[in-house]
PATIKOL-649353 format. One line per 3 residues: their letters; for each residue z, x, y of N, C-alpha, C. Coordinates in pm, whole numbers. Atoms other than C-alpha are relative to their C-alpha. Layout:
<atoms>
a) Z,X,Y,Z,X,Y,Z,X,Y; ...
</atoms>
This chain:
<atoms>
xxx) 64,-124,-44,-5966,-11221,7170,43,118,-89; -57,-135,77,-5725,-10974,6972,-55,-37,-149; 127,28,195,-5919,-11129,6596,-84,90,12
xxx) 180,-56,1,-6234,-11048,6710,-14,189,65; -7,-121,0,-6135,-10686,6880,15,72,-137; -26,-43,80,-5967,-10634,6550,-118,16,-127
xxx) 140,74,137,-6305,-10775,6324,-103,150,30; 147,-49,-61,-6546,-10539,6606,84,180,-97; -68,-127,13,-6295,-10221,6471,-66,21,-125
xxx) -3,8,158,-6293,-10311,6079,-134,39,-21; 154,-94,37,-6707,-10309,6109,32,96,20; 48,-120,-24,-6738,-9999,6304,72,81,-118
xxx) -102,-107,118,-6494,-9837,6032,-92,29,-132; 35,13,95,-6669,-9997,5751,-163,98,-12; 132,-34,-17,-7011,-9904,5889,32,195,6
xxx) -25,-132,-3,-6898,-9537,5944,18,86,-139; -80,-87,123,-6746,-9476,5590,-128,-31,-87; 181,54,79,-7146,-9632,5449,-68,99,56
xxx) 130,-64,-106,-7314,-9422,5698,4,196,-80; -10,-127,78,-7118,-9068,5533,47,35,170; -93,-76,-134,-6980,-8995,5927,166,56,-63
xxx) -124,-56,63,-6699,-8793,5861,123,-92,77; -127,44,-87,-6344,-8974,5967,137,70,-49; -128,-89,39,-5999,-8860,5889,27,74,-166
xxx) -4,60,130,-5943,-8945,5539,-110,73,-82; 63,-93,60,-6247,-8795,5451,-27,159,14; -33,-128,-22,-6200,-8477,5603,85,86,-19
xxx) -107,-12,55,-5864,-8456,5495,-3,87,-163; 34,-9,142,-5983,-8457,5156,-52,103,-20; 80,-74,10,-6265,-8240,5182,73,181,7
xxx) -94,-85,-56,-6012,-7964,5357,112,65,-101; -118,7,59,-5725,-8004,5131,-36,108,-105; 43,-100,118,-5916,-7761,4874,-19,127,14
xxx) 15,-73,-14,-6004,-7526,5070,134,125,43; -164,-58,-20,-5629,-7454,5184,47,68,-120; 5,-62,157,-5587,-7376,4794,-52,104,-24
xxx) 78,-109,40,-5863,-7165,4735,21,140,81; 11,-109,-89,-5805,-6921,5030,127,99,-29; -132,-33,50,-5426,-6906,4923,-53,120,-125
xxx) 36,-51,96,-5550,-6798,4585,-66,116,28; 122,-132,-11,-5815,-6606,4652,65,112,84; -84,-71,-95,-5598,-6401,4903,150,96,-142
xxx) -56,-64,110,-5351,-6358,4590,-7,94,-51; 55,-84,129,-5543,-6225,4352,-90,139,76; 83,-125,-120,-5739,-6015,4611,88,73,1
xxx) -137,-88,-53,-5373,-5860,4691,5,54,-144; -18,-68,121,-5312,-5752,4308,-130,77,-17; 94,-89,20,-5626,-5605,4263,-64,70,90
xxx) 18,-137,-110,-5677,-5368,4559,151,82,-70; -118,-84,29,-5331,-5249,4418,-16,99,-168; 47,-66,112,-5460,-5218,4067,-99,140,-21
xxx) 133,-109,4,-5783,-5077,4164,55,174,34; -38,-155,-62,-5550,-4768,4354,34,80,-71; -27,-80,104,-5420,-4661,4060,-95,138,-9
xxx) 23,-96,20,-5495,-4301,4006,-163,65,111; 155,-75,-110,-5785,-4278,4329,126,133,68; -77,-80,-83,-5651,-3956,4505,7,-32,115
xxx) 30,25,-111,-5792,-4038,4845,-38,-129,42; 65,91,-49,-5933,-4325,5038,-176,45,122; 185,-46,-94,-6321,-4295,5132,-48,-155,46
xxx) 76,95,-62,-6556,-4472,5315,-128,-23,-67; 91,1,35,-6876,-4617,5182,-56,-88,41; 65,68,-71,-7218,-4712,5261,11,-109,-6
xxx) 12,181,25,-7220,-5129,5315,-26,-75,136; 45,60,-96,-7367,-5349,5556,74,-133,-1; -80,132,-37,-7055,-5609,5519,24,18,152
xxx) -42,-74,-134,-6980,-5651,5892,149,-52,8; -102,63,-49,-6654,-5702,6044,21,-101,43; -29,127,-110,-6480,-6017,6154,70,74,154
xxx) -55,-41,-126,-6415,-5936,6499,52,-53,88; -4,85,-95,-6281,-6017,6822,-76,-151,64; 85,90,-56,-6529,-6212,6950,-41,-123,-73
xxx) 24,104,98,-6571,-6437,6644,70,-142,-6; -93,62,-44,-6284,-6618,6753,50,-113,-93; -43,40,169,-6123,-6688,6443,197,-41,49
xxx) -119,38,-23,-5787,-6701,6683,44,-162,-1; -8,164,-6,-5567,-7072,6686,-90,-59,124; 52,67,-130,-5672,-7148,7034,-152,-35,-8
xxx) 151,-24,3,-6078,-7066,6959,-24,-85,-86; 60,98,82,-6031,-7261,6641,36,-143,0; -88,112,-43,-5880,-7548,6784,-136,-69,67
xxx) 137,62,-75,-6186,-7578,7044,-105,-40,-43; 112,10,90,-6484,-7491,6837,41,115,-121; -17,-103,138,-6448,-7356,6487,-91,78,-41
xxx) 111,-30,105,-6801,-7320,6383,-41,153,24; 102,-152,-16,-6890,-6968,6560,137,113,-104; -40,-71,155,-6583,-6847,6265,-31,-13,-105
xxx) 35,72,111,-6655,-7075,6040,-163,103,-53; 132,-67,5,-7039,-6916,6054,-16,143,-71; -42,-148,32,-6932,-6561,6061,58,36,-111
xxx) -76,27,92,-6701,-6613,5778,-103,-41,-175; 89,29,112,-6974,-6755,5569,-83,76,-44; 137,-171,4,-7225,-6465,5641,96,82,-101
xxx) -74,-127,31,-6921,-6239,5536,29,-28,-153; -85,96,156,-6802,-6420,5240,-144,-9,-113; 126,-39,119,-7206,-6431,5090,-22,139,-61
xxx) 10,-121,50,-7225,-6045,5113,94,13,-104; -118,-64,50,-6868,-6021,4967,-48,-6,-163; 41,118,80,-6994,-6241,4681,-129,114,-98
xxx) 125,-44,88,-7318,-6019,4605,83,170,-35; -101,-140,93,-7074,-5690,4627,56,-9,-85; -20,30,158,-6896,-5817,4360,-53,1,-64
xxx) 94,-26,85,-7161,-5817,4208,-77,93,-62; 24,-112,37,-7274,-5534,4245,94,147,-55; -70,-44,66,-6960,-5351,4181,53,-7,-137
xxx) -39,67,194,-6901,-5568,3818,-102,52,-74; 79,-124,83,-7204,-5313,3697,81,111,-41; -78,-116,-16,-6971,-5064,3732,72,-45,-156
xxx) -88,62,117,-6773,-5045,3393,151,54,17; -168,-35,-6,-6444,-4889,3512,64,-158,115; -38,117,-92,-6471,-5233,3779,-27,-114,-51
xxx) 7,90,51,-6564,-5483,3567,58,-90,-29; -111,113,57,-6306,-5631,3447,95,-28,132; -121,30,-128,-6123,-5631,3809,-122,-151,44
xxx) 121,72,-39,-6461,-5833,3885,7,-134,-51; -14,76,89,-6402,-6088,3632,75,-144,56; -154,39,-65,-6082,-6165,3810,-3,-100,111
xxx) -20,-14,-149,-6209,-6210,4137,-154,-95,33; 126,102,-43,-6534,-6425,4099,-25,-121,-2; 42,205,32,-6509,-6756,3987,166,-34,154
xxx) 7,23,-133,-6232,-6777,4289,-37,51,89; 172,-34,-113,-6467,-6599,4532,-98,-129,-7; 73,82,13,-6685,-6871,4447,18,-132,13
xxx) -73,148,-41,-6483,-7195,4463,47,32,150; -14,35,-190,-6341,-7077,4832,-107,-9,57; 134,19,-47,-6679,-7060,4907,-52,-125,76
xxx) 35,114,44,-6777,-7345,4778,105,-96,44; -60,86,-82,-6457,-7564,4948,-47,43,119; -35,-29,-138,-6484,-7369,5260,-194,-77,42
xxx) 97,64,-31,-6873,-7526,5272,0,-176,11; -63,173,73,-6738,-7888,5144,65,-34,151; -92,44,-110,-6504,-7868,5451,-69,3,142
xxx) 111,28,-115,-6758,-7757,5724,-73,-77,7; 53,103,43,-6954,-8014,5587,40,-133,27; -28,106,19,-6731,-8268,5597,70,-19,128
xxx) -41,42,-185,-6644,-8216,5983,-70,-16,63; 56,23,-120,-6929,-8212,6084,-92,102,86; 67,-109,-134,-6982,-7897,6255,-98,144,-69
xxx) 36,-135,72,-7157,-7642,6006,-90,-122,-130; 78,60,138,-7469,-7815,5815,-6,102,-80; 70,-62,115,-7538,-7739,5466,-29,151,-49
xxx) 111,-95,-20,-7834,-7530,5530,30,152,94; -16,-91,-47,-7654,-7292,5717,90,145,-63; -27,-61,119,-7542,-7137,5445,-43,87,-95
xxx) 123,-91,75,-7736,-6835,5347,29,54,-152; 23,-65,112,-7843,-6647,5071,68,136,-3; -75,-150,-18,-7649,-6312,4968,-119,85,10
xxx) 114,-112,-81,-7838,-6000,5119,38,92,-77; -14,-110,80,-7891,-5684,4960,50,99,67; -90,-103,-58,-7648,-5403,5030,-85,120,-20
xxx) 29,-158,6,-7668,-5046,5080,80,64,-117; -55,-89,119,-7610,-4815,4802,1,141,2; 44,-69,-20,-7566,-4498,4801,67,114,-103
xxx) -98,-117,106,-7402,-4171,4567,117,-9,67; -135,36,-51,-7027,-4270,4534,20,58,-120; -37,-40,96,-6766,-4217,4317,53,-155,-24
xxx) 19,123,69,-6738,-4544,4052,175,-73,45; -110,78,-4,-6349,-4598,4106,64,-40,150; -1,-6,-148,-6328,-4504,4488,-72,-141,15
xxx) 83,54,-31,-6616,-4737,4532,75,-164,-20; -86,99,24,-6438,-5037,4370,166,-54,42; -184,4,-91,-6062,-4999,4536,-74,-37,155
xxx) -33,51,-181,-6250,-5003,4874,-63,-148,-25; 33,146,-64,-6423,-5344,4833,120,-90,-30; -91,75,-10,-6146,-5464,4685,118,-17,84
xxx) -122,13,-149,-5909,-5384,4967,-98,-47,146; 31,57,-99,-6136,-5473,5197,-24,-194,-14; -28,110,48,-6164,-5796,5014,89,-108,69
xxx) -144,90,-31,-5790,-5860,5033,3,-29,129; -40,-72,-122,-5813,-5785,5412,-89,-117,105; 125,125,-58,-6090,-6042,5475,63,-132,-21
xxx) -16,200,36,-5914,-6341,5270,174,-12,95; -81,50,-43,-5582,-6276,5450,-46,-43,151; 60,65,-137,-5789,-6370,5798,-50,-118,-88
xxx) 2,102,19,-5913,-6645,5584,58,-98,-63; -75,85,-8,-5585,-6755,5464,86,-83,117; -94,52,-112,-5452,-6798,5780,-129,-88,103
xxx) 99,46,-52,-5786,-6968,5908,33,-120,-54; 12,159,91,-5771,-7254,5636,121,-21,-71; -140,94,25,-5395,-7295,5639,62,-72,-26
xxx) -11,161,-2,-5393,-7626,5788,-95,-71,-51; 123,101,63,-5722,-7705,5613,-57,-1,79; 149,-77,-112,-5956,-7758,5865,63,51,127
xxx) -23,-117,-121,-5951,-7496,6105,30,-69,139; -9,80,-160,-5955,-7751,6429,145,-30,-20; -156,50,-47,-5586,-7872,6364,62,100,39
xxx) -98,-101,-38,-5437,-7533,6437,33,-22,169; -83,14,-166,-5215,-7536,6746,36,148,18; -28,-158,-71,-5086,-7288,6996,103,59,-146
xxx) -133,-47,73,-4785,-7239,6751,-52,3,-160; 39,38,115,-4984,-7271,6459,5,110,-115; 12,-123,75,-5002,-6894,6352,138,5,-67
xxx) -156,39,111,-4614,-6949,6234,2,-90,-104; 33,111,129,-4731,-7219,5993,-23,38,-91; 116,-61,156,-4968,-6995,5772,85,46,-78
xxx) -81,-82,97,-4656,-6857,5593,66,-148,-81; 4,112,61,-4627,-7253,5487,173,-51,14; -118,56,-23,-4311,-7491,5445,101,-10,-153
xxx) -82,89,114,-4018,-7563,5128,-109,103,-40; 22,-54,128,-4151,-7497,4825,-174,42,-31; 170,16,-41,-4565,-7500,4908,-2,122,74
xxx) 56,-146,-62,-4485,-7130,5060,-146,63,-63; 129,-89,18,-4829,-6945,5095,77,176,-29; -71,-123,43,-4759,-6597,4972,-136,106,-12
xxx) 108,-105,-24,-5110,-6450,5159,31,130,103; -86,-122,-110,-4851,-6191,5391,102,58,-73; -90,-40,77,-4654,-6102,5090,-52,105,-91
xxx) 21,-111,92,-4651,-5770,4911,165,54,-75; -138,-44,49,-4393,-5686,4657,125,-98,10; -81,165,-40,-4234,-6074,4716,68,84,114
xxx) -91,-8,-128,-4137,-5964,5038,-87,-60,126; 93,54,-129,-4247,-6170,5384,-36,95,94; 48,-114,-67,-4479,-5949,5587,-56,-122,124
xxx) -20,71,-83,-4480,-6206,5913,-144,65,93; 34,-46,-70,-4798,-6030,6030,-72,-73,156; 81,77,-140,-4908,-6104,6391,75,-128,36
xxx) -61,129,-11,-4639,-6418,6382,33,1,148; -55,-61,-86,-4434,-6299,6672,-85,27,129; 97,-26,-115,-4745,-6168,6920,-106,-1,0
xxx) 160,53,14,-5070,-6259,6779,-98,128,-2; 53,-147,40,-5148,-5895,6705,-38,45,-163; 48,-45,145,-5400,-5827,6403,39,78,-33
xxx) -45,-125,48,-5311,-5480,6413,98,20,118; -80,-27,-94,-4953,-5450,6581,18,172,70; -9,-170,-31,-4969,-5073,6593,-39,1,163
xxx) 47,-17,-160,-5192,-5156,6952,51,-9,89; -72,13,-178,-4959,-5253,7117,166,20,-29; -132,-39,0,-4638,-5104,6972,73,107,158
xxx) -90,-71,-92,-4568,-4872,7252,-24,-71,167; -11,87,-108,-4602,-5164,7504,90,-94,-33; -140,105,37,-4293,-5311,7379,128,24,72
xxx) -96,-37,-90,-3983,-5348,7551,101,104,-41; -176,-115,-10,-3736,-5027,7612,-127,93,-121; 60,-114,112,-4011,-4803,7376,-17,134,121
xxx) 35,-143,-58,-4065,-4551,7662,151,39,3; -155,-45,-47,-3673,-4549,7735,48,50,-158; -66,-85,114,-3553,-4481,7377,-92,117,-18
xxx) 61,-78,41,-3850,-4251,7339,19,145,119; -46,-81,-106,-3716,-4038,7664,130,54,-83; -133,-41,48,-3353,-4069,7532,-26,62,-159
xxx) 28,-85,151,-3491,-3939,7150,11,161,75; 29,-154,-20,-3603,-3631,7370,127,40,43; -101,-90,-58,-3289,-3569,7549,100,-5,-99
xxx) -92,10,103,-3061,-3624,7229,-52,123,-47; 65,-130,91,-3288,-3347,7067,33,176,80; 6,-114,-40,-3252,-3126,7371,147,80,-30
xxx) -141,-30,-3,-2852,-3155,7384,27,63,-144; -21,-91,148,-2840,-3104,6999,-5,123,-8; 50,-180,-13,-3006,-2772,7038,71,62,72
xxx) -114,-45,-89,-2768,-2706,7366,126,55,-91; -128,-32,105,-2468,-2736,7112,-20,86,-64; -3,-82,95,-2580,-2503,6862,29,133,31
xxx) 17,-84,-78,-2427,-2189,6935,-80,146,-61; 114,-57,57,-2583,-1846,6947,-153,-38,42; 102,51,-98,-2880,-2019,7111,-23,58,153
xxx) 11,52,-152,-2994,-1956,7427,-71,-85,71; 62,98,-123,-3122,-2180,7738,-162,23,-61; 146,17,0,-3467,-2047,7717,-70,-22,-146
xxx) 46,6,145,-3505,-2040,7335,45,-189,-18; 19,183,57,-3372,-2426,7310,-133,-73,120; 92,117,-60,-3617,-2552,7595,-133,22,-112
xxx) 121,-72,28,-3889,-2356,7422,17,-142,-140; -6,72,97,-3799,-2559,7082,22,-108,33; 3,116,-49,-3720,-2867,7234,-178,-60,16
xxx) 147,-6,-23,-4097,-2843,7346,-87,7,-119; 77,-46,121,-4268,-2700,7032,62,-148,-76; -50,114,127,-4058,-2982,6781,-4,-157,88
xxx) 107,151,-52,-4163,-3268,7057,-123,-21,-33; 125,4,-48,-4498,-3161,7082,-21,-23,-177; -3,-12,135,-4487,-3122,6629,39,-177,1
xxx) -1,137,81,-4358,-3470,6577,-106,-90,61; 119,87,-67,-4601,-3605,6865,-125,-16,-90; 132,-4,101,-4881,-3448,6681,7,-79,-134
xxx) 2,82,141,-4792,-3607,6312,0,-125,-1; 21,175,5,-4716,-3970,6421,-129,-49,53; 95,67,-82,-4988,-3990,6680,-142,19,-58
xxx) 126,-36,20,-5287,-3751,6564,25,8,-164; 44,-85,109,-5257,-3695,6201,29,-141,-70; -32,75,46,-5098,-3989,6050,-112,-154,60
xxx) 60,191,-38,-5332,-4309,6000,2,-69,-101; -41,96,89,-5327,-4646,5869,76,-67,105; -119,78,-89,-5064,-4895,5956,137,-22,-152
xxx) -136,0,92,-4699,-4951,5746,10,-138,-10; -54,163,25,-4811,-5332,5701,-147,-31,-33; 109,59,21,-5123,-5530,5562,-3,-87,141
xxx) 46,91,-125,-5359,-5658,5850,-127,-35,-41; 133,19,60,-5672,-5874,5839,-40,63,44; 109,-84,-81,-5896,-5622,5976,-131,87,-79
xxx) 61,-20,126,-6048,-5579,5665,28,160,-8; -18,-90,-17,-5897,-5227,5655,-105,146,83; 15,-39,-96,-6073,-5121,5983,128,171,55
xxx) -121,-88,-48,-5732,-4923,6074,28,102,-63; -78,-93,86,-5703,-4705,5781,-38,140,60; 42,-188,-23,-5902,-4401,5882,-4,12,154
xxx) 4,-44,-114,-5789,-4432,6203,133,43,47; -152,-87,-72,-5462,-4221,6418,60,-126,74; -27,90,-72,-5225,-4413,6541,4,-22,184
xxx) 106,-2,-117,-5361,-4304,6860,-154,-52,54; 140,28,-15,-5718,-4378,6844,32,-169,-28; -41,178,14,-5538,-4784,6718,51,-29,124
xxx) -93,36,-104,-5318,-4770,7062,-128,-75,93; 71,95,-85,-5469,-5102,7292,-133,19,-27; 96,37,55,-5745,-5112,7072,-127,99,68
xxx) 110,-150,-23,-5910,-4734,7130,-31,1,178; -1,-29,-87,-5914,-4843,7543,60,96,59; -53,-110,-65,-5885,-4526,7742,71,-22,98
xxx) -42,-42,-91,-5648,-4413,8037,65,-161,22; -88,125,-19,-5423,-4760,7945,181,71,59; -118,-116,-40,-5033,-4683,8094,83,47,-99
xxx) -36,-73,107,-4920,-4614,7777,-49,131,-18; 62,-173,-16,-5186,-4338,7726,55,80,102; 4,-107,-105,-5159,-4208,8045,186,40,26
xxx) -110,-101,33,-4743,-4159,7960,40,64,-97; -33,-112,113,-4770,-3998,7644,-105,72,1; 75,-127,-17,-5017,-3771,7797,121,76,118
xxx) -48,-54,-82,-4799,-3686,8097,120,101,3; -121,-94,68,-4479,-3626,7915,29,103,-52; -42,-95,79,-4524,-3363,7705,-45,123,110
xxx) 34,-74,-96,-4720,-3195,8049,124,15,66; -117,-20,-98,-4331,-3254,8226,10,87,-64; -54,-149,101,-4199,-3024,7919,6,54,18
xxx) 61,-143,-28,-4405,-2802,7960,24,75,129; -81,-49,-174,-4341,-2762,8316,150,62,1; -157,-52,8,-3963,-2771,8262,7,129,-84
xxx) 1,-130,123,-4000,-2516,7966,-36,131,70; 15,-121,-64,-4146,-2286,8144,77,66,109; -91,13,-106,-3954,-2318,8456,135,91,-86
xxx) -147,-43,59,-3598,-2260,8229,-28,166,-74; 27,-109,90,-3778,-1962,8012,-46,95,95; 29,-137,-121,-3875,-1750,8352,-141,17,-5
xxx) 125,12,74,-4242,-1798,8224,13,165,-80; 60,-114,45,-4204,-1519,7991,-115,-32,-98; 139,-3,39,-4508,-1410,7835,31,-98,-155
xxx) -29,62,92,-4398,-1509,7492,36,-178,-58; -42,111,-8,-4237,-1817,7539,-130,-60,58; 139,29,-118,-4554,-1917,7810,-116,-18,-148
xxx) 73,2,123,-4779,-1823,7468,21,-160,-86; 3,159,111,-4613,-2099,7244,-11,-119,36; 37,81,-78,-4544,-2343,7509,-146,-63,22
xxx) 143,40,-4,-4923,-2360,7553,-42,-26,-106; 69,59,141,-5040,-2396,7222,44,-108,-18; -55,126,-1,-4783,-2625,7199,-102,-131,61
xxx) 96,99,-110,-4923,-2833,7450,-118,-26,-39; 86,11,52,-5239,-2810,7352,-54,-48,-131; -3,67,110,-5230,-2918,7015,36,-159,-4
xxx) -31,119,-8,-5131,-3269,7136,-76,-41,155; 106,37,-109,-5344,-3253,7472,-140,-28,-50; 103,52,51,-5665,-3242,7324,-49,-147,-70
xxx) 45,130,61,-5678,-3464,7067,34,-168,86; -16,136,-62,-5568,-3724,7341,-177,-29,68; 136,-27,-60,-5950,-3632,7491,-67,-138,-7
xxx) 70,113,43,-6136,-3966,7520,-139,96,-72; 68,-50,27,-6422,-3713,7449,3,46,-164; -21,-11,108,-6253,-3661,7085,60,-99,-43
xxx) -16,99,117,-6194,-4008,6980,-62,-10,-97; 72,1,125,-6245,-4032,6646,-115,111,-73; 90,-124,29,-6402,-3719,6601,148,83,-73
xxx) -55,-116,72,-6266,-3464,6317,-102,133,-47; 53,-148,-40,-6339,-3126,6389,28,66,-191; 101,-76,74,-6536,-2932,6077,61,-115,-147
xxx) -5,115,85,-6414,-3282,5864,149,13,-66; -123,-18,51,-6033,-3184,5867,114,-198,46; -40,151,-22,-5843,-3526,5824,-107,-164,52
xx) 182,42,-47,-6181,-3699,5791,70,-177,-90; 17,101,134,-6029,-3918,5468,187,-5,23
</atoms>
């Protein structure tokens, strides 16, 4: 009985590997390239968004109908574990435009030669990352479109070329950590700690300046900024910052009571304003295809949701202050004057009504 189980196996095997059904071995294979190319392509993407910055003053925005990989695309381990193909898909759409922007930026003659760089691998991850959907199974051929024609519009030639290429880089490090393990279905819960690779086969698509940038390892956060002030003990040191600042001022002598609350208040409400409203970006490469840059690290907190309990205690706090401040200063008129502005300069811009809005285009870029 155990021959002939073993004989009924050997066909079905034989007949499977004639037929072109994908099985291990051949998927393996198919996979194994695309793990390469994404690495690479993620590389060289990283040097040339750095090149391209050279001498831009600013960072602008321009017209383009690439879209975002997003939430919902579910490009996370768990999503690509289940079903891959609704990333896999998205990924391919994104990856044709990228493909014809290059293209259209390598007209450019101050981008040309970054272009050069950046196309023939653009074109092989492509070209594995189709080989590998292909060869699982879950993403025919034919689903594989044609590049679409972008929007164009009056730019400036070197601006124009730094942003695709950082948005580039920003795209292949979500699709180095996609095609890690090669095909996207083997990723496990724990899998996002893998993409930084093993021994001597380190991937080096989270590295800037040879240094390990571990992004999202730890809590599975594209952009950790969202949920930095939902971390443990951040409201308690950020209480004890204030009362270290108040006592400092206490000590100094020559001071009085109502003049240190008053400054205590004003140089809270001043550093609030610079980290929260004025300062954007993030202090780490994230895939988000640089989504985050032109945004406060307010308008990034739990992913722009309003009246979360974070918001609603770094709105409240600087309202105690103010309370206390006034209280200690007798409300004189003067003091009462700055106090409020104070305040105000860090109340507003919390406004869900002024997300992302810059008033007459001050801190626009």
């Amino acid at each position: 009985m155990e021959p002939n189980f073993r004989f009924i196996v050997a066909i079905v095997f034989i007949f499977a590997k004639a037929s072109g059904a994908p099985t291990g071995d051949r998927v393996e294979d198919a996979c194994i390239s695309v793990k390469s190319s994404s690495s690479q392509l993620n590389e060289i993407a990283r040097n040339l968004s750095v090149e391209t910055l050279i001498g831009i003053p600013n960072e602008t925005s321009f017209p383009t109908i690439i879209p975002w990989m997003e939430t919902q695309d579910k490009c996370d381990p768990s999503s690509l574990r289940q079903n891959s193909m609704p990333c896999i898909m998205k990924m391919s759409a994104v990856l044709r435009m990228y493909q014809s922007e290059v293209e259209q930026v390598g007209k450019l003659q101050v981008c040309s030669k970054f272009t050069k760089k950046i196309k023939q691998p653009l074109d092989k991850f492509y070209t594995d990352m189709r080989n590998c959907a292909s060869a699982t199974g879950k993403l025919p051929p034919s689903e594989f479109s044609a590049p679409t024609a972008l929007v164009q519009g009056d730019v400036w030639e070197d601006e124009w070329c730094h942003y695709v290429m950082e948005r580039l880089f920003s795209f292949s490090i979500l699709a180095a950590r996609v095609f890690a393990l090669g095909d996207p279905a083997k990723h496990s819960q724990g899998s996002a700690g893998q993409c930084i690779g093993r021994g001597r086969k380190r991937s080096h698509f989270l590295v800037r300046s040879n240094r390990k940038m571990n992004v999202g390892v730890a809590h599975s956060e594209v952009n950790p900024n969202t949920r930095v002030m939902n971390s443990r003990g951040i409201w308690l040191s950020y209480l004890l910052l204030t009362v270290v600042l108040h006592v400092v001022l206490l000590s100094i002598p020559f001071i009085t009571v109502p003049l240190v609350w008053t400054l205590t208040n004003v140089i809270h409400n001043l550093v609030m304003y610079l980290f929260l409203h004025t300062v954007k970006g993030t202090p780490f490469e994230t895939p988000d295809q640089g989504k985050a840059r032109l945004l406060t690290h307010w308008e990034q907190m739990d992913y722009g949701i309003q009246f979360t309990s974070s918001r609603k205690f770094l709105t409240i706090s600087p309202i105690i202050l103010y309370i206390l401040a006034s209280f200690y200063t007798k409300y004189d008129a003067t003091h009462f004057m700055v106090n409020t502005s104070s305040l105000l300069s860090v109340l507003l811009p919390k406004l869900p009504q002024l997300h992302g809005v810059r008033i007459f285009g001050i801190n626009k870029y």
